[in-house]
C-alpha positions in Angstrom: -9.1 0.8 7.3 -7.3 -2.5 6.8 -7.5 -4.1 3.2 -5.3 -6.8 4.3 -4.5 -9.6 6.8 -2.9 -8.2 10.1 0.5 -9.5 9.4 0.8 -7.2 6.3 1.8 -3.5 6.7 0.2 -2.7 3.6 -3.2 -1.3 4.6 -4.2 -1.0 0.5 -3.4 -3.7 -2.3 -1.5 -3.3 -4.9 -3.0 -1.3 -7.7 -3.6 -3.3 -11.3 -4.1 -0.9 -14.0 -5.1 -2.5 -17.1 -9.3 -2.9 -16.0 -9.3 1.0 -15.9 -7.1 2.2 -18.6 -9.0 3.5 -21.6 -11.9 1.7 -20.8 -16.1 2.8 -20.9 -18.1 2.0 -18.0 -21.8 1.9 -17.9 -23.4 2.5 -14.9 -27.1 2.2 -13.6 -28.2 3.5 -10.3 -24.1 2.4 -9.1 -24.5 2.4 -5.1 -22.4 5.1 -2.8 -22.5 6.5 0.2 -21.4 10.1 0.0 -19.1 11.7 2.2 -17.9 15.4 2.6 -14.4 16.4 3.2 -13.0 20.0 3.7 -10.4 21.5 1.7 -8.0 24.5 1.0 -7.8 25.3 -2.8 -8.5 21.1 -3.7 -6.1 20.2 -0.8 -7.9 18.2 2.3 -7.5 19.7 5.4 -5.1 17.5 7.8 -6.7 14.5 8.5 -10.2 15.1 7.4 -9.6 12.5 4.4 -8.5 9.8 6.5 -11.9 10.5 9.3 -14.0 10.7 6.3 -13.0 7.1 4.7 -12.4 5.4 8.0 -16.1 6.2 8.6 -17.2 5.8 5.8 -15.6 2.0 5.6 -16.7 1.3 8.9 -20.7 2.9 8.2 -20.2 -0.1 5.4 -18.8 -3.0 6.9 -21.2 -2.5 10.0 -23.9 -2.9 7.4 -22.8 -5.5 5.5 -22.3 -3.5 2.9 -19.1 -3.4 2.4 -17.9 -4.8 -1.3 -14.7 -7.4 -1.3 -11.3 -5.3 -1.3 -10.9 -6.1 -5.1 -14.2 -4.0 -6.0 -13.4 -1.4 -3.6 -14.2 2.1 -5.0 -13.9 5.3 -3.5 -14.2 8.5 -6.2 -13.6 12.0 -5.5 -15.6 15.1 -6.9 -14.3 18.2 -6.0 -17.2 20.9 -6.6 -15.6 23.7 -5.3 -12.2 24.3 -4.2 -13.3 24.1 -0.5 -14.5 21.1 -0.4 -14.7 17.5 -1.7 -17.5 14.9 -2.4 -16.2 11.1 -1.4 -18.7 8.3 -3.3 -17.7 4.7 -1.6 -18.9 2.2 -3.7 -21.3 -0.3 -1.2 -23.3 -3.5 -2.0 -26.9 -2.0 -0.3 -28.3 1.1 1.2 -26.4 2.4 4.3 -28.7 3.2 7.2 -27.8 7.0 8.8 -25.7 7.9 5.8 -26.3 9.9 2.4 -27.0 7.0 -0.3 -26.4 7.8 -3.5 -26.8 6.5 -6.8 -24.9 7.3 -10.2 -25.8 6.6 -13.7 -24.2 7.1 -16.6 -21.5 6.4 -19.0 -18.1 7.0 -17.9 -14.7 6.8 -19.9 -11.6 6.2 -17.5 -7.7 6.8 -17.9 -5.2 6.0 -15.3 -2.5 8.2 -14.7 0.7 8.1 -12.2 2.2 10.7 -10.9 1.6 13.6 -7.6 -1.7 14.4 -7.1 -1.2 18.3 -8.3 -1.0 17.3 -11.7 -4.7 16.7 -11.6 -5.5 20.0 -14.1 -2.7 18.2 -16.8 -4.3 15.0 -16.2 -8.2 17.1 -16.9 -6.2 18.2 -20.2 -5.6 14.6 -21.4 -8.9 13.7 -20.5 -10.4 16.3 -22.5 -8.2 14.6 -25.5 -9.4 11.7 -24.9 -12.7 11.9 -24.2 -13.0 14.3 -27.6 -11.1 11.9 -29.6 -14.2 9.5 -28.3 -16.9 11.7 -29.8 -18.1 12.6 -25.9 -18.5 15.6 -24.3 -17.4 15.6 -20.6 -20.4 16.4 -17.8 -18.4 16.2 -14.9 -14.9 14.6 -13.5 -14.4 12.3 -10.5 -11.2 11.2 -9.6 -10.4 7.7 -7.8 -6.9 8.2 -6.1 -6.5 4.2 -6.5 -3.4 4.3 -2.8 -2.9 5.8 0.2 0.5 8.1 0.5 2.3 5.5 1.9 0.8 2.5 -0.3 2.2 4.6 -3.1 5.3 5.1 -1.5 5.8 1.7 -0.9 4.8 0.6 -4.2 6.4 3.2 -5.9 3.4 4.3 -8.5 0.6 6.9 -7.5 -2.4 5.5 -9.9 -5.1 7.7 -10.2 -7.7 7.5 -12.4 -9.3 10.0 -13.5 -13.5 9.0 -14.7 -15.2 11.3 -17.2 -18.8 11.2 -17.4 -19.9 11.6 -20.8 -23.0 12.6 -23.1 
């Protein structure tokens, strides 16, 4: 998937913090097309994440669905350890994929670090979101770079999205 002009050799932008950070979203009906990836204990198998988003993008842009880079959302719920639910954010329905719509309030931090510090970063949520007078439903995580983007850039933003009561 390239986010960027062909000259680049960044294939994701550069990550702005601030819109997500502490912030409470209110979603009704949000648009997604749901993907599947298989994983070992959380971890995606080698090269399934990659398949599954460069499909996922191109299922989009073939349907002109595909939002502007700046509103590009991809989160990640992990159900099980052995697998993982993708939800791309799109502008319309997707023909020959699994639509999905979400509703519901969600509180958001962003956090920087490797991606097995997800259970500390589930801690502080659960601070946070208590401190907010919620009660956290369910967690979807939106890991905001690609390795190498992060690399490059030298942050690996992830923020983590608590739907609450």
């Amino acid at each position: 998937m390239r986010t960027q002009d062909d000259e680049s050799k960044d294939c994701c932008p550069k990550f702005e913090p601030s819109p997500w950070e502490g912030k409470t979203h209110q979603w009704k009906e949000k648009l997604f097309i749901k993907g599947i990836v298989p994983q070992l204990f959380h971890i995606p198998l080698p090269g399934t994440m990659k398949r599954t988003m460069g499909r996922m993008w191109q299922a989009a842009e073939q349907a002109d669905a595909a939002p502007a880079i700046q509103d590009f959302l991809a989160i990640a719920y992990d159900p099980s350890p052995w697998k993982s639910e993708i939800y791309m954010a799109v502008t319309k329905e997707v023909p020959d994929n699994d639509n999905a719509k979400l509703t519901g309030t969600f509180l958001t931090r962003v956090f920087d670090g490797p991606y097995n510090a997800v259970p500390k970063w589930i801690k502080e949520m659960d601070r946070f979101v208590a401190s907010q007078g919620k009660i956290t439903k369910k967690y979807y995580f939106y890991y905001t770079t690609c390795p190498k983007c992060a690399k490059k850039y030298g942050h690996n933003y992830v923020v983590a999205f608590a739907q609450v009561d």
